[in-house]
C-alpha atoms as one frame of an Amber mdcrd trajectory, in Angstrom:
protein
 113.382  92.657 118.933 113.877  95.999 116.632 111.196  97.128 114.981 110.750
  99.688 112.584 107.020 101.092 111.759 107.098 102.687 108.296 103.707 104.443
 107.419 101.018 106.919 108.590 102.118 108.157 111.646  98.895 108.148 113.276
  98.644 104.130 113.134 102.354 103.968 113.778 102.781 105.344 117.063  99.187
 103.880 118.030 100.882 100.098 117.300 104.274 101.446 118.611 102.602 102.036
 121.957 101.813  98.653 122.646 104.746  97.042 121.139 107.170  99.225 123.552
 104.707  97.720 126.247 106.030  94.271 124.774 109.493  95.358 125.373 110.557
  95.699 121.873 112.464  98.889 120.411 110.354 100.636 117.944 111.823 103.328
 115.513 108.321 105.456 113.530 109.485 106.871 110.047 106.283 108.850 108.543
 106.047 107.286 104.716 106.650 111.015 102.942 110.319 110.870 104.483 111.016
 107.134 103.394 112.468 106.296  99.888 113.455 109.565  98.952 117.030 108.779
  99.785 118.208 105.252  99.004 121.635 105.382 101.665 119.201 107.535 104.168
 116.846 104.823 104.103 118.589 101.839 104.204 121.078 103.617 107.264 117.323
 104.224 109.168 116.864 100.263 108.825 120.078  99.098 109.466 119.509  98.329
 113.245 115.963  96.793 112.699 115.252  92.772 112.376 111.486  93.789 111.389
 110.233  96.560 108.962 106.487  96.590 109.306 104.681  99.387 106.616 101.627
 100.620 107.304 100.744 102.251 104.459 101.379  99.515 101.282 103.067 102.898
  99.352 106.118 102.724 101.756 107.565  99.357  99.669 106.342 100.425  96.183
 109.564 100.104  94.815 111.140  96.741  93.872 114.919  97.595  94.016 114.370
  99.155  97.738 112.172  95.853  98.810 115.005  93.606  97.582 117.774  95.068
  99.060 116.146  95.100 102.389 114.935  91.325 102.300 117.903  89.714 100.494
 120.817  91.868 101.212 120.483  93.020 104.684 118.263  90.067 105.719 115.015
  92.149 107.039 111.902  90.662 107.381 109.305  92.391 105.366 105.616  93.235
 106.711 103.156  95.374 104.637  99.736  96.200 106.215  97.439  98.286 103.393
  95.088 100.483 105.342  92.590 101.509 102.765  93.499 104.456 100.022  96.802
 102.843  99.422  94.379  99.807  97.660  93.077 102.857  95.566  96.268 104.464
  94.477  98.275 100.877  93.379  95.086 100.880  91.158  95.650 104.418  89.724
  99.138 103.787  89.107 100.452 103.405  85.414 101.365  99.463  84.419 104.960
  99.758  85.155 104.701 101.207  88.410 101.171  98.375  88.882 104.714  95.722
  87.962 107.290  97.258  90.001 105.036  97.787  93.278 103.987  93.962  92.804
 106.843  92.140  92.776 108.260  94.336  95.904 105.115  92.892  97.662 105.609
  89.694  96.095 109.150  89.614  98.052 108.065  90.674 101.442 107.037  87.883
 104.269 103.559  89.030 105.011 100.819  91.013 103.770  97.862  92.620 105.432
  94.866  93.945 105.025  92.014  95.362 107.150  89.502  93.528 105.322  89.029
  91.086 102.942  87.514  93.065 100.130  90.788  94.819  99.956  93.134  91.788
  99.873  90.692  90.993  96.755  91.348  94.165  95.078
């Protein structure tokens, strides 16, 4: 299976360790480099069947999170970490709108603790 960790790089290439011990090819993008580009973006994913973010700011955007579920038929996994809970709550209402419906479309959500999926 291709996956393709999007997110803080430190947690990334901690989980890609043990998934290349799985036998699955893993592509790490650091979040700062991902979304900038739309065609840069999508061409980084093209090859994956999974795109797992670590770091819930990586899918933020709902036109991005569409075309990668419905278009080019990825599966979608977002795993907050802590401060991203904090920023979706600093964010203005249309940006609170657009990053909730691109979570709304992904396949899984997690958290590392309940109190966050509550927030």
């Amino acid at each position: 299976m291709n996956i393709t960790l999007i997110g803080h790089i430190y947690f990334c290439e901690k989980l890609a360790d043990k998934l290349r011990m799985k036998n699955h090819k893993v592509d790490v993008l650091f979040y700062s480099h991902w979304g900038k580009n739309l065609f840069h973006s999508l061409h980084f994913c093209k090859n994956a069947d999974v795109i797992h973010f670590i770091c819930g700011r990586g899918i933020r955007k709902f036109p991005l999170a569409f075309i990668l579920r419905f278009i080019m038929n990825k599966k979608l996994i977002v795993h907050f970490v802590g401060s991203d809970v904090l920023q979706f709550k600093k964010q203005n209402f249309i940006d609170q709108i657009n990053w909730k419906i691109a979570l709304l479309i992904c396949h899984r959500i997690f958290t590392g603790s309940p109190q966050l999926k509550n927030e």
